[in-house]
C-alpha positions as CSV (number, residue, x, y, z in Angstrom):
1,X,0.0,0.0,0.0
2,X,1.3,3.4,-1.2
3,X,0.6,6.9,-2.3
4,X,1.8,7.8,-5.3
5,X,2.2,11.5,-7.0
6,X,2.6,12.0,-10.9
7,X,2.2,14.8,-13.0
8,X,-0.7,14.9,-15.2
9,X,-0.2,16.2,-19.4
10,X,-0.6,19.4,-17.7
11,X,1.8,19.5,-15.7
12,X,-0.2,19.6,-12.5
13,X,0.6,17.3,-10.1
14,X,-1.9,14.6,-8.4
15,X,-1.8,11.5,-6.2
16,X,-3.0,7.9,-6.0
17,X,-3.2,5.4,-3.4
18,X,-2.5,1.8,-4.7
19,X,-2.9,-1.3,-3.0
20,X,-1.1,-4.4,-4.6
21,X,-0.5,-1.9,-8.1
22,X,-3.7,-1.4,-8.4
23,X,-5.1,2.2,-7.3
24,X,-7.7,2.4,-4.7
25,X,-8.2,5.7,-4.7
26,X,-7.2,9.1,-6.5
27,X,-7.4,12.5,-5.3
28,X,-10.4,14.7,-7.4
29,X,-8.1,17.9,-8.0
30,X,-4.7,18.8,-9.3
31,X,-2.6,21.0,-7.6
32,X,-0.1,23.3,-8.6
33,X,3.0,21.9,-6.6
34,X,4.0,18.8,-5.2
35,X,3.6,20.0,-1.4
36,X,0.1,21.0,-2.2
37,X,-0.4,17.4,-3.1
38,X,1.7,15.9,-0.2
39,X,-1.4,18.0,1.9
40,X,-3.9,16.3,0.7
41,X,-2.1,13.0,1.0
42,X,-1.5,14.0,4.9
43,X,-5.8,14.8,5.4
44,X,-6.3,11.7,3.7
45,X,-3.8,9.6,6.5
46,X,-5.6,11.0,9.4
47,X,-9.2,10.3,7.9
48,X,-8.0,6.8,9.4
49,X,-10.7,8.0,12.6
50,X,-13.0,9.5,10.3
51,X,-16.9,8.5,11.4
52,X,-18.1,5.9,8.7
53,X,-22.0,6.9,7.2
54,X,-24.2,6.0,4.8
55,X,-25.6,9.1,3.0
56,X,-29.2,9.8,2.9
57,X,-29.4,10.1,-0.9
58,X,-27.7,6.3,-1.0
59,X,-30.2,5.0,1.2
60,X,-33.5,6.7,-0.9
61,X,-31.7,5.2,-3.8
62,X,-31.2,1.2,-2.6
63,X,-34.1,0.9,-0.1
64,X,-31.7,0.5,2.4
65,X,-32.7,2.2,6.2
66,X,-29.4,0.5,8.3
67,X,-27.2,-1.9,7.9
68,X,-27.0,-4.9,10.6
69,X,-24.1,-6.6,11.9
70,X,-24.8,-9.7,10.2
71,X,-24.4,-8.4,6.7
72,X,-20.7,-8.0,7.8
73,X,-18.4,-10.5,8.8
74,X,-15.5,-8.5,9.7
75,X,-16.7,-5.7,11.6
76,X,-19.7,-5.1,14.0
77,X,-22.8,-3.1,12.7
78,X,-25.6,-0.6,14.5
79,X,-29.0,-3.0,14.7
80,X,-31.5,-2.5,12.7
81,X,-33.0,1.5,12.3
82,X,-29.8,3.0,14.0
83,X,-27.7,5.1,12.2
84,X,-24.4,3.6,10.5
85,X,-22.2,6.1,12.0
86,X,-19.4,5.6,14.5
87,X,-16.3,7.1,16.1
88,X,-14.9,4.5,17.3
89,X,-11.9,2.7,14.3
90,X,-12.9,-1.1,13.9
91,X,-10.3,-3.4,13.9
């Protein structure tokens, strides 16, 4: 796992994190030097104890009102009608 920064045709630079070669995830802007970058890469890092939601609009959309804690093995899940929110990292 590993954040990588390029420069785009433009000559803007941006960043991806790729896990296994493979990106995850990309940042949605360019920026104009490589440290601007790097400070998005260090928001990103400390999202690591970010609450977890699922957005309203998502939920309208699938049907979905909660998620329980048997539709995930890994981690534990709010019972059915609380919110999917926590601030507490699982793991």
């Amino acid at each position: 796992m590993k954040f990588v920064i390029y420069r785009d045709p433009v000559g803007l630079w941006r960043w991806t994190y790729e896990v296994n070669g493979r990106a995850l995830a990309e940042g949605g802007g360019a920026h104009p030097t490589p440290a601007r970058c790097l400070e998005d890469i260090a928001q990103i890092r400390s999202a690591h104890l970010s609450p977890v939601s699922v957005s309203p609009f998502h939920r309208l959309l699938s049907g979905e009102t909660a998620l329980t804690a048997s539709q995930s093995r890994d981690a534990p899940g709010p019972g059915l009608g609380e919110p999917l929110t926590t601030g507490q990292p699982h793991g």
